[in-house]
C-alpha positions as CSV (number, residue, x, y, z in Angstrom):
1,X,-25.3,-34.5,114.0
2,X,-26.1,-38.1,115.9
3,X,-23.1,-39.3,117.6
4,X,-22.0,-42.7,117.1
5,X,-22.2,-45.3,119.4
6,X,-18.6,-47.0,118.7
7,X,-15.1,-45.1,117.8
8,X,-13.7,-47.5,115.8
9,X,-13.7,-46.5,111.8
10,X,-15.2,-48.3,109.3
11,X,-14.1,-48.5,105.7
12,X,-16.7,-50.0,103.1
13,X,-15.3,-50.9,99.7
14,X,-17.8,-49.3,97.6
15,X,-18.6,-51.6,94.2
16,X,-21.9,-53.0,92.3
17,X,-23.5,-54.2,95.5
18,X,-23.1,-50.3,97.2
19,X,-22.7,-47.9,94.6
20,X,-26.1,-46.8,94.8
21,X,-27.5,-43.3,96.0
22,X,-29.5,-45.3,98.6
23,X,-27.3,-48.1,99.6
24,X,-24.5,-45.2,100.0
25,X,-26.6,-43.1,102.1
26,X,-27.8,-46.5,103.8
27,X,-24.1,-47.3,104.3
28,X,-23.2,-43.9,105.8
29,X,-26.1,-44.1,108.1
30,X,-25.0,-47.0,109.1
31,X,-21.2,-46.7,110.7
32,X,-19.1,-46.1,107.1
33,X,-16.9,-43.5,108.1
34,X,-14.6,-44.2,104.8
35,X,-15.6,-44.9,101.4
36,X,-12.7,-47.4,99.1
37,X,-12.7,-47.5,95.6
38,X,-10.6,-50.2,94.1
39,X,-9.2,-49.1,90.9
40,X,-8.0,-52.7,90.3
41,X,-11.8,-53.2,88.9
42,X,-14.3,-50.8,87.0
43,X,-14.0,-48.1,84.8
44,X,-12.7,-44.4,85.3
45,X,-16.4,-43.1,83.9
46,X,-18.1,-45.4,86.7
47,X,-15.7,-44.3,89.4
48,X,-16.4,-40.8,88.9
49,X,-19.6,-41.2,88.9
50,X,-19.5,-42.6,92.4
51,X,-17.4,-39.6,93.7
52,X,-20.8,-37.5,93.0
53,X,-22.6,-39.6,94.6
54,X,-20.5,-39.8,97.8
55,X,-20.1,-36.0,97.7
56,X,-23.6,-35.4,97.4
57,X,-24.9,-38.2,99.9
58,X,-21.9,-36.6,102.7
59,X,-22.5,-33.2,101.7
60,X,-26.4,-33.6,102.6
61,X,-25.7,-35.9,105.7
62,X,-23.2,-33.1,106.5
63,X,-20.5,-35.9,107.4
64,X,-16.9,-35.8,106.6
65,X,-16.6,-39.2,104.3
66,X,-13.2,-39.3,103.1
67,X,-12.6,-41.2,99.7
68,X,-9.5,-43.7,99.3
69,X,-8.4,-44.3,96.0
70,X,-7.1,-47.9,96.6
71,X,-4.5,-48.0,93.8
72,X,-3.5,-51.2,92.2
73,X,0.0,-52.2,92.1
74,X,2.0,-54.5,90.4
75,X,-0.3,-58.0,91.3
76,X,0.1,-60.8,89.8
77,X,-3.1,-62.3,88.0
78,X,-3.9,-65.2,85.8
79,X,-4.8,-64.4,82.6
80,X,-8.4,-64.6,80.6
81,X,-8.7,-68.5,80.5
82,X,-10.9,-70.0,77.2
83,X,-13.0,-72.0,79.8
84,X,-13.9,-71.0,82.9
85,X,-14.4,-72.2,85.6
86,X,-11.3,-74.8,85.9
87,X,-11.2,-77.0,87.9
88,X,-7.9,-78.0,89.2
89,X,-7.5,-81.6,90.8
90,X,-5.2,-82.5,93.5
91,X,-2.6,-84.6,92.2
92,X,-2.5,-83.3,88.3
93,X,-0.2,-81.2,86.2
94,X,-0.8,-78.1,84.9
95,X,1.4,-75.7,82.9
96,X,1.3,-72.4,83.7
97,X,2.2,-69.4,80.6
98,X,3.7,-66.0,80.7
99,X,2.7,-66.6,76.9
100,X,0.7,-64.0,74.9
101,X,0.0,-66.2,72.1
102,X,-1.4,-69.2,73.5
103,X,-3.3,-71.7,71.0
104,X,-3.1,-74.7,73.8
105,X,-6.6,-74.3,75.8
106,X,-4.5,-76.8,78.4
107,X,-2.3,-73.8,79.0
108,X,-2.9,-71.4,82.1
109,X,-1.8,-67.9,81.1
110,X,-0.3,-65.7,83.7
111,X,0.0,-61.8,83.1
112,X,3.7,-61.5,84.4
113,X,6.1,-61.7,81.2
114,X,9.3,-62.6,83.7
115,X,7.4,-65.3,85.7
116,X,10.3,-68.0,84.5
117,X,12.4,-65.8,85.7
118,X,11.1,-65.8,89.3
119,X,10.6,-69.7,89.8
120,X,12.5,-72.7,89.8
121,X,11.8,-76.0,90.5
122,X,10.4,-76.6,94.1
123,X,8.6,-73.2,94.1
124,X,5.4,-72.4,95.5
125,X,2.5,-70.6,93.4
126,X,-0.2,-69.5,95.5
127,X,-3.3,-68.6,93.5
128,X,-6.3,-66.8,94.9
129,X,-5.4,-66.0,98.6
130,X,-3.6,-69.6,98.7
131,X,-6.9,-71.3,98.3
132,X,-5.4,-72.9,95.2
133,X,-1.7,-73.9,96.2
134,X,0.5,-75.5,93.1
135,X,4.5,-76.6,93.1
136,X,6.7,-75.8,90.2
137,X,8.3,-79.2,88.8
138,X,10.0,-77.5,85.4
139,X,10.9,-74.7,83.9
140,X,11.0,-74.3,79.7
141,X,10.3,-71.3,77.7
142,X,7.9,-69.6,78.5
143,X,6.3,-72.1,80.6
144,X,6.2,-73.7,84.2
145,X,5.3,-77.5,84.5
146,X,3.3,-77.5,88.2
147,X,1.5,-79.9,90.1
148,X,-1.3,-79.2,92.0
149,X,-1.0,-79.7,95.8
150,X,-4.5,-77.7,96.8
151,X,-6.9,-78.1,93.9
152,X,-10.7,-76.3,93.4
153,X,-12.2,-74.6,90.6
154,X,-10.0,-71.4,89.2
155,X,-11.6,-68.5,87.3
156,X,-10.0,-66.1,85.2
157,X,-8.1,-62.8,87.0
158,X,-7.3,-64.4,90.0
159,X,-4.6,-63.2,92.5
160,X,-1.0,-65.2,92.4
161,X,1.3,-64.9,94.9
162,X,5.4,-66.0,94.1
163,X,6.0,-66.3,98.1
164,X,10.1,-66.5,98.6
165,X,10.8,-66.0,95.0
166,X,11.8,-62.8,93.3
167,X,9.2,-60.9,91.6
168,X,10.4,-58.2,88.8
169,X,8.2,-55.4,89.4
170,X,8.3,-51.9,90.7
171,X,5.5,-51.3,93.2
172,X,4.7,-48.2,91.7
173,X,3.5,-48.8,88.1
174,X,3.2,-46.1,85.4
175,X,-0.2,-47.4,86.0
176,X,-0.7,-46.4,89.3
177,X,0.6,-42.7,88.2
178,X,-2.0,-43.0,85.8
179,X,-4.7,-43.3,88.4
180,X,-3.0,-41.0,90.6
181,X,-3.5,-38.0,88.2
182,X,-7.4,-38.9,87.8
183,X,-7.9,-39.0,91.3
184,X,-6.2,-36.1,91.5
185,X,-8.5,-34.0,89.1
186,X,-11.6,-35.5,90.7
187,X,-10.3,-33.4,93.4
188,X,-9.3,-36.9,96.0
189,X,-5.8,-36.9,98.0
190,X,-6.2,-39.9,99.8
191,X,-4.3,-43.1,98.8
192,X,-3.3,-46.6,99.5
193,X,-0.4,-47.7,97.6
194,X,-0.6,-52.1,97.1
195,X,2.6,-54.1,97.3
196,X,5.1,-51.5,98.5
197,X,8.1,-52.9,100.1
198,X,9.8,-49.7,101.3
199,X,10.0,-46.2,102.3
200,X,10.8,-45.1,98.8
201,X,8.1,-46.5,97.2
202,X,5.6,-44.4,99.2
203,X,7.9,-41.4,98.8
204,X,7.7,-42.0,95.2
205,X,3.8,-41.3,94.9
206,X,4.0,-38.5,97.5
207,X,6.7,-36.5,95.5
208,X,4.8,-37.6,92.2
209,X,1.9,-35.5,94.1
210,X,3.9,-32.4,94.7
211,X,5.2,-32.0,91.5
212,X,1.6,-32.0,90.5
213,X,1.1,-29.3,93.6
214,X,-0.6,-31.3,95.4
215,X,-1.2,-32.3,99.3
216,X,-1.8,-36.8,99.9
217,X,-2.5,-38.7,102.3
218,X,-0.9,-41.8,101.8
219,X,-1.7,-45.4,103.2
220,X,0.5,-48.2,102.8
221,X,-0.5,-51.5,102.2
222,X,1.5,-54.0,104.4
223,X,1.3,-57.7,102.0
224,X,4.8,-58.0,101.5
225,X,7.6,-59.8,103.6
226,X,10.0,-56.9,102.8
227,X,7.2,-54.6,104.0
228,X,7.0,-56.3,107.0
229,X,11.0,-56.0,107.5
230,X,10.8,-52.4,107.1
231,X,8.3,-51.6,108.9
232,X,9.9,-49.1,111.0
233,X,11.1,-46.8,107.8
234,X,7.8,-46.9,106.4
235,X,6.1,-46.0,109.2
236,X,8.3,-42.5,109.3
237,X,7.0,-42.1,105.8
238,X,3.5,-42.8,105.3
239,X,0.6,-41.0,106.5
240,X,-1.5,-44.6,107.5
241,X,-0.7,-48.0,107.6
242,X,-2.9,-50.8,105.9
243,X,-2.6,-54.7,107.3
244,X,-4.0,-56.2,104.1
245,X,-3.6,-60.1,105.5
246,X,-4.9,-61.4,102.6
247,X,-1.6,-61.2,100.4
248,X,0.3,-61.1,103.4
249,X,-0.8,-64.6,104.4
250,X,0.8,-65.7,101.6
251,X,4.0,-63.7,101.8
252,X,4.3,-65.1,105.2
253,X,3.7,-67.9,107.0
254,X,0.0,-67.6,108.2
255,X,0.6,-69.0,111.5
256,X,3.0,-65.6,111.6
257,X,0.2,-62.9,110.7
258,X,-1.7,-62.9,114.0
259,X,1.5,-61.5,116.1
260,X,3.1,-59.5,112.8
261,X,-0.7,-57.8,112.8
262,X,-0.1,-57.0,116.6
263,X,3.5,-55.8,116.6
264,X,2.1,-53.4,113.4
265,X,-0.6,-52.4,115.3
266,X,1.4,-51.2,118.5
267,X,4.3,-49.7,116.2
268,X,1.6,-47.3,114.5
269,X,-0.1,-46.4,118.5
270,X,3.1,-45.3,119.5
271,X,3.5,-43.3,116.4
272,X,-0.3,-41.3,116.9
273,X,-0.2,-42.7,112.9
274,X,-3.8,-44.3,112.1
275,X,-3.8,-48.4,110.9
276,X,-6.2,-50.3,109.3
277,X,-6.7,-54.0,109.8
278,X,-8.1,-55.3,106.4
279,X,-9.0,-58.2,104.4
280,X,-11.9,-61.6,105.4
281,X,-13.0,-59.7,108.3
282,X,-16.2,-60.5,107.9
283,X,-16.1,-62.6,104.7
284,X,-18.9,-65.0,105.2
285,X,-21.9,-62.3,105.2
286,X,-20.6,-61.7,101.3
287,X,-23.7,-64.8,101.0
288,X,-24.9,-64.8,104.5
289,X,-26.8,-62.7,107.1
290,X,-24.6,-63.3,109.9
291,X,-20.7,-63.9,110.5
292,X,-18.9,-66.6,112.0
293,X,-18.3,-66.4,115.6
294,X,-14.7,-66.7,114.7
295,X,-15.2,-63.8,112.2
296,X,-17.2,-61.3,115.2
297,X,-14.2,-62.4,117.7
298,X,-11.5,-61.3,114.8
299,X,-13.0,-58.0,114.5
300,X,-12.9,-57.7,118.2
301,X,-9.2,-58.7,119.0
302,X,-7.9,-56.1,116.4
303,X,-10.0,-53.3,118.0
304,X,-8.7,-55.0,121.1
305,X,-5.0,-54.6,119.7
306,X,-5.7,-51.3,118.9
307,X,-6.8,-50.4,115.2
308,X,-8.4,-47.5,114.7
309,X,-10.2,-48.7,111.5
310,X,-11.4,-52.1,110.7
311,X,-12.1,-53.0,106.6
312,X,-15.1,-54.3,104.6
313,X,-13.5,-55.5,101.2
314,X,-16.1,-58.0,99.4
315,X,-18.8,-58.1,101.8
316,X,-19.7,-54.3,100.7
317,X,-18.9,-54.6,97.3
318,X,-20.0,-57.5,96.0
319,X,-21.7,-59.3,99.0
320,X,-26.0,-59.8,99.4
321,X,-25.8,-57.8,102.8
322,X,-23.9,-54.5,102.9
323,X,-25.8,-53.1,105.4
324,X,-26.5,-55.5,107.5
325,X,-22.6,-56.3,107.4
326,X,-21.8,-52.3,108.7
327,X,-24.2,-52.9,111.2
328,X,-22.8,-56.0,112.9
329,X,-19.3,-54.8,112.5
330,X,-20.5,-51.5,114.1
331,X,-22.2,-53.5,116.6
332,X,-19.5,-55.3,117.6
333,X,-16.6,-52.5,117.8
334,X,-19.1,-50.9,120.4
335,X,-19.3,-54.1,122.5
336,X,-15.9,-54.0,122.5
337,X,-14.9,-50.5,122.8
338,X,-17.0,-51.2,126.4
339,X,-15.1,-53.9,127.5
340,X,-11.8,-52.4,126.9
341,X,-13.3,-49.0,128.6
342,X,-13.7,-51.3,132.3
343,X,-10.4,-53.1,131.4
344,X,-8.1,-50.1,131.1
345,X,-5.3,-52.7,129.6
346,X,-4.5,-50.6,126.5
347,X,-4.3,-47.1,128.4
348,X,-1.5,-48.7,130.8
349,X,0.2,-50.6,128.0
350,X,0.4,-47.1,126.3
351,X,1.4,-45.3,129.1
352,X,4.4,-47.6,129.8
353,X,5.6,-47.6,126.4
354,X,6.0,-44.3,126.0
355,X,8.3,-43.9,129.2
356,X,10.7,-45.7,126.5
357,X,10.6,-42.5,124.3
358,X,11.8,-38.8,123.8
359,X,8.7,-37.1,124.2
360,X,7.8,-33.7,123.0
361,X,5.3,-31.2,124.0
362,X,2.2,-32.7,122.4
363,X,3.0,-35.8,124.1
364,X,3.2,-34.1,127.2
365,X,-0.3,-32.7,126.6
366,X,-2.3,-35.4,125.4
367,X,-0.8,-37.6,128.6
368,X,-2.2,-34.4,131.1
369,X,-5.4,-35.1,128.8
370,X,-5.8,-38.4,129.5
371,X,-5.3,-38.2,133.2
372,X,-8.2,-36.0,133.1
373,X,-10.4,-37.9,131.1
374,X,-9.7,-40.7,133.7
375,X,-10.7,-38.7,136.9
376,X,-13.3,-36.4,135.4
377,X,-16.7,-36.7,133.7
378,X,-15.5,-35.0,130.6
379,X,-17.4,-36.0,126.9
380,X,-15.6,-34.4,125.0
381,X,-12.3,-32.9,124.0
382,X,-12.4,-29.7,121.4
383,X,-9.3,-29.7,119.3
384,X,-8.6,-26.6,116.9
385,X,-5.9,-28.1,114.2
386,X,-4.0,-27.3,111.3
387,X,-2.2,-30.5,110.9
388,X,-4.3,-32.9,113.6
389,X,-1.3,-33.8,115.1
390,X,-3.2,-33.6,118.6
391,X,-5.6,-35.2,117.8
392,X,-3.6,-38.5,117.2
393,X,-2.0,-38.0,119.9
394,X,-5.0,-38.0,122.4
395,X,-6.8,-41.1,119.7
396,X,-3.4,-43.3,120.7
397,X,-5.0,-44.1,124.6
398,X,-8.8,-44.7,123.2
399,X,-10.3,-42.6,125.5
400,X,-13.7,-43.0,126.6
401,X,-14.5,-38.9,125.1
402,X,-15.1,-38.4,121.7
403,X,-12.3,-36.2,120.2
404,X,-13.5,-33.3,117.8
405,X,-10.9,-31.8,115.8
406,X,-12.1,-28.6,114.4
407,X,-10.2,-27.7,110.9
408,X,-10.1,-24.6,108.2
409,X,-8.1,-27.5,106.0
410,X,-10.6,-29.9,104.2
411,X,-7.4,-32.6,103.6
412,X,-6.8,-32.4,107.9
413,X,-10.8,-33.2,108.1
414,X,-10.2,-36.3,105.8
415,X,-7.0,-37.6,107.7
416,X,-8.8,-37.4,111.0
417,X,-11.6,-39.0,109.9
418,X,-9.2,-42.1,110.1
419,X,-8.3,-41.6,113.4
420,X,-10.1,-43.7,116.4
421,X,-12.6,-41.4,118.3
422,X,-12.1,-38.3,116.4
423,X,-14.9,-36.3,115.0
424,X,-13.5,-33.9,112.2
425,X,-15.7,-30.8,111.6
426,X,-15.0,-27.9,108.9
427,X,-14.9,-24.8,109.4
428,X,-15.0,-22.5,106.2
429,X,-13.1,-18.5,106.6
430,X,-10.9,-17.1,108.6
431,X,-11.3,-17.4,112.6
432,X,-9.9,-15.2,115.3
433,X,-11.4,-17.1,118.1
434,X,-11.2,-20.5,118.4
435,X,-13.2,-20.9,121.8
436,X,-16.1,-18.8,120.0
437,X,-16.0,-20.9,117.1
438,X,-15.4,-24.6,118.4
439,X,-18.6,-23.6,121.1
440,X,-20.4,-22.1,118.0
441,X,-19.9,-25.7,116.3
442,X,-21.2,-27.5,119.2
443,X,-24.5,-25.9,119.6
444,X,-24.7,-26.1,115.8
445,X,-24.8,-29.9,115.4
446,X,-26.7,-30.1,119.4
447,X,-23.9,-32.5,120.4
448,X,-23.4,-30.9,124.0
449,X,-26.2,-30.2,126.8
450,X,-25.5,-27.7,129.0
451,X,-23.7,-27.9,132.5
452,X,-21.0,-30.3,130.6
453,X,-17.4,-30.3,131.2
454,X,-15.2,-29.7,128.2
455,X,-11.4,-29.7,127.7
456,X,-10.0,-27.2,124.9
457,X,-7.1,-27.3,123.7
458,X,-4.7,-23.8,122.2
459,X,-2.0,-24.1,120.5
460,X,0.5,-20.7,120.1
461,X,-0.4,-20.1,116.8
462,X,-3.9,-21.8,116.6
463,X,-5.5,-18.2,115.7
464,X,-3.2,-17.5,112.6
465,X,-4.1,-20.6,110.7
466,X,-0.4,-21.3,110.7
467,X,1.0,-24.5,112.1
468,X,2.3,-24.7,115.6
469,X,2.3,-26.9,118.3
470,X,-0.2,-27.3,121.1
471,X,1.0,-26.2,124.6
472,X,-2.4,-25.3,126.6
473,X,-5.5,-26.9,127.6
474,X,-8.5,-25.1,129.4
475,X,-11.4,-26.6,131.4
476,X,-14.4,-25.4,130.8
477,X,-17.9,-25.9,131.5
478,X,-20.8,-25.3,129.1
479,X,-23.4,-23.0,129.2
C-alpha cells in the first residue's frame, strides 16, 4: 500500500466518461477514495455492472473504495421537448405545462402535476442551476404564462428549481425505496438522500433499511432552504452531510452560500460527522485540461474550512479529462493540507470550540492525541474500532499523522473511508490481540520503517468485538 500524499477525500461520480475497467482503476490510482453512482441517470443492468467493476478493480488494488448510491429525490425536470435545443430569448414569453397531453410544440412541459399549484404570479423559475431564470406572469389550467429574464438554449430533462414557493413532494419517493432495495441486494449501504428538508426524512430511509435488516450509512444532501434551517436536527440524524451548492444556490440567495457552506462545515467538525463540499468544483475541465484559478482556489478554501471530502460531479462522468481532473484536485488538497499544517489556524479554532461543549471520554482522548502529535514525531495513529467513533474524533483537528482505523466490520471500513486522514483497513476473523494484529497490518502493506513512533489506541472492550468506548492510548516505538 502507497500512502497518499493529501488527506482530503475525493469522490468521483462514476458515468460514461469513467465506467471503464481502466479509467476506474486509473481513477483509483489517482486520489478517488469514493465512487458515486447517480441513480437519477442510467439503468439498473448498467449500474450493476459497474459495482463489479469497482469491486474487482478495489479488491485487486486492495483499497477500501466505498460506493454511494446517490438517490434521486423528488427534482423537478422539464419534460421531453419535440425540439431540442430551445432557445429561450430574453424578453419573450413562454408557457410552461404540467400537461401530459400536449399537442402545442410552443408548450414547455414540466414533470410536476401540481406546478400551478406552487406558483403565482411574480414567481421565480429557475431552470438548470439558475442559468436560465424566467418570471411567472399567469396562471390558467394547467399552464404558467412566463417571461424570460435570463435566456440561452434549454434542452430536455433539465433541473427546475420553485425557490420561495411551495413544492408538493415528499423527499423520499416510492422511487427512492425502489432504488434503496437494489442497492441493497447488490450488497451497498451507503446513501445520499437529494432534497431532504428534515430529520425525518433521513430517518425515513434508515428505518426503511432496518426493516429490511440492514445497517446504512446515510448522507444528506443539503439543497434546500428548510435544510439549511434545520441543520442542527439533521445533523444528530445522519451519518454525513452533503453541501450540494448547486440546488442550493437557487434555494438561497447565492451571495448566502459561501458563509452557509462555512457554518455547515464547522457544525459537522464539532460533531466528528464527515461533510462533503459538492457541486462545479472543478466544472470547467468537463471540456478543458486545466481549471480556473477561481475553480483551484474554491477547492482550497473548503479544505481550508474544513471538508473532509471534496466532489467531482460532471467532470468525472461526463467530462474529456477524468484523470487529469483527480489529479489536480489531489494536487491541490496536498498544497493545501501543507499550508494549513504551518498555519495551525484550524487546530486552535477546534480547540476553542470545543471548551463550549460537554465533552466525553473520546473527546478527552483524541485532544491528549493531538497534543502529542503536536510535540512529537509521530506518523501515525493505529485505531482498532467497532464503530470508528475515534477515529472522527482525532480526523476533526486534521492532524498532520495519517489515522489507520483497523476494523472486523466491512460497513465501519466504508464510513471511515469518508473521514479526513483516515486509512480504513479490514481485518477478516476473530482477534484477541489488537497490538499483534494492527503491527501485523503494518508490516503487511510496508507503511512503517522501523525505529518509528506510533500511538495506539485500546478501548475496554476492543478485544471482544463488542462496542465500547476508547479510554487508553500507548506509545510505542517500532521494531
Amino acid at each position: 500500500m502507497i500512502l497518499s500524499d493529501h488527506k482530503t477525500k475525493i469522490v468521483c461520480t462514476i458515468g460514461p466518461s469513467s465506467s471503464s475497467e481502466e479509467m476506474i482503476r486509473g481513477l483509483i490510482l489517482r486520489g478517488m477514495n469514493i465512487a458515486r453512482l447517480n441513480f437519477s441517470h442510467g439503468e439498473l443492468s448498467d449500474h450493476r455492472e459497474i459495482i463489479y467493476r469497482i469491486r474487482n478493480i478495489s479488491g485487486e488494488i486492495d483499497k477500501i473504495i466505498p460506493i454511494l448510491v446517490d438517490l434521486p429525490g423528488p427534482k423537478i425536470r422539464i419534460g421531453k421537448l419535440s425540439k431540442e435545443p430551445l432557445l429561450l430569448q430574453q424578453g419573450e414569453t413562454v408557457i410552461l405545462t404540467s400537461s401530459t397531453e400536449i399537442s402545442d410544440d410552443s408548450l414547455i412541459p414540466v414533470d410536476y402535476s401540481k406546478l400551478t399549484q406552487s406558483i403565482s404570479p411574480g414567481s421565480l423559475v429557475y431552470i438548470n442551476d439558475g442559468f436560465l431564470q424566467l418570471e411567472c406572469l399567469e396562471v390558467s389550467g394547467t399552464n404558467v404564462k412566463c417571461k424570460v429574464i435570463v435566456g440561452g438554449e434549454l434542452t430536455s430533462h433539465k433541473g427546475v428549481n420553485l425557490p420561495g414557493s411551495s413544492v408538493f413532494l415528499e423527499p423520499v419517493t416510492e422511487k427512492d425505496l425502489k432504488l434503496v432495495d437494489f442497492a441493497l441486494e447488490e450488497g451497498l449501504d451507503c446513501f445520499s438522500i437529494s432534497f431532504i428538508e428534515s430529520a425525518d426524512d433521513v430517518r425515513k430511509i434508515r428505518e426503511y433499511a432496518d426493516s429490511k435488516g440492514k445497517k446504512v450509512f446515510l448522507v444528506a444532501k443539503i439543497e434546500r432552504e428548510r435544510a439549511v434551517q434545520n441543520i442542527d436536527s439533521i445533523l444528530l440524524e445522519a451519518d454525513a452531510i452533503m453541501i450540494a451548492r448547486g440546488d442550493l444556490g437557487v434555494e438561497i440567495p447565492i451571495e448566502d452560500v459561501p458563509i452557509v457552506q462555512k457554518k455547515i462545515i464547522h457544525k459537522a467538525n464539532l460533531r466528528s460527522i464527515p461533510v462533503i463540499t459538492a457541486t462545479q468544483m472543478l466544472e470547467s475541465m468537463t471540456s478543458n485540461i486545466r481549471p480556473t484559478r477561481a475553480e483551484a482556489t474554491d477547492v482550497a478554501n473548503a479544505i481550508i474550512d474544513g471538508t473532509d471530502a471534496v466532489m467531482l460531479s460532471a467532470e468525472t462522468a461526463v467530462g474529456k479529462y477524468p484523470l487529469a481532473t483527480v489529479e489536480i484536485m489531489a494536487k491541490i488538497a496536498r498544497q493545501t493540507e501543507k499550508w494549513r499544517s504551518t498555519s495551525k489556524t484550524g487546530i486552535y479554532q477546534m480547540k476553542k470550540a470545543m471548551t463550549k461543549m460537554q465533552l466525553q471520554i473520546d473527546d478527552i482522548i483524541s485532544l491528549q492525541i493531538n497534543e502529542a502529535l503536536q510535540q512529537l514525531p509521530i506518523k501515525q495513529v493505529l485505531v482498532p474500532t467497532v464503530s470508528g467513533e475515534t477515529c472522527r474524533h482525532i480526523s476533526r483537528f486534521r492532524p498532520d499523522a495519517w489515522i489507520i482505523g483497523f476494523s472486523r466490520y466491512l460497513h465501519t471500513c466504508n464510513r471511515l473511508a469518508f473521514q479526513y486522514g483516515v486509512i480504513p483497513i479490514f481485518v477478516e476473523g476473530q482477534v484477541t490481540d489488537w497490538e499483534y494484529t494492527a503491527f501485523a497490518k503494518l508490516r503487511q502493506y510496508a507503511i512503517y520503517a522501523p525505529g518509528e513512533l506510533v500511538i495506539i489506541t485500546q478501548g475496554q472492550t476492543a478485544g471482544h468485538g463488542k462496542q465500547g468506548g476508547t479510554n487508553l492510548l500507548k506509545f510505542i516505538r517500532l521494531e
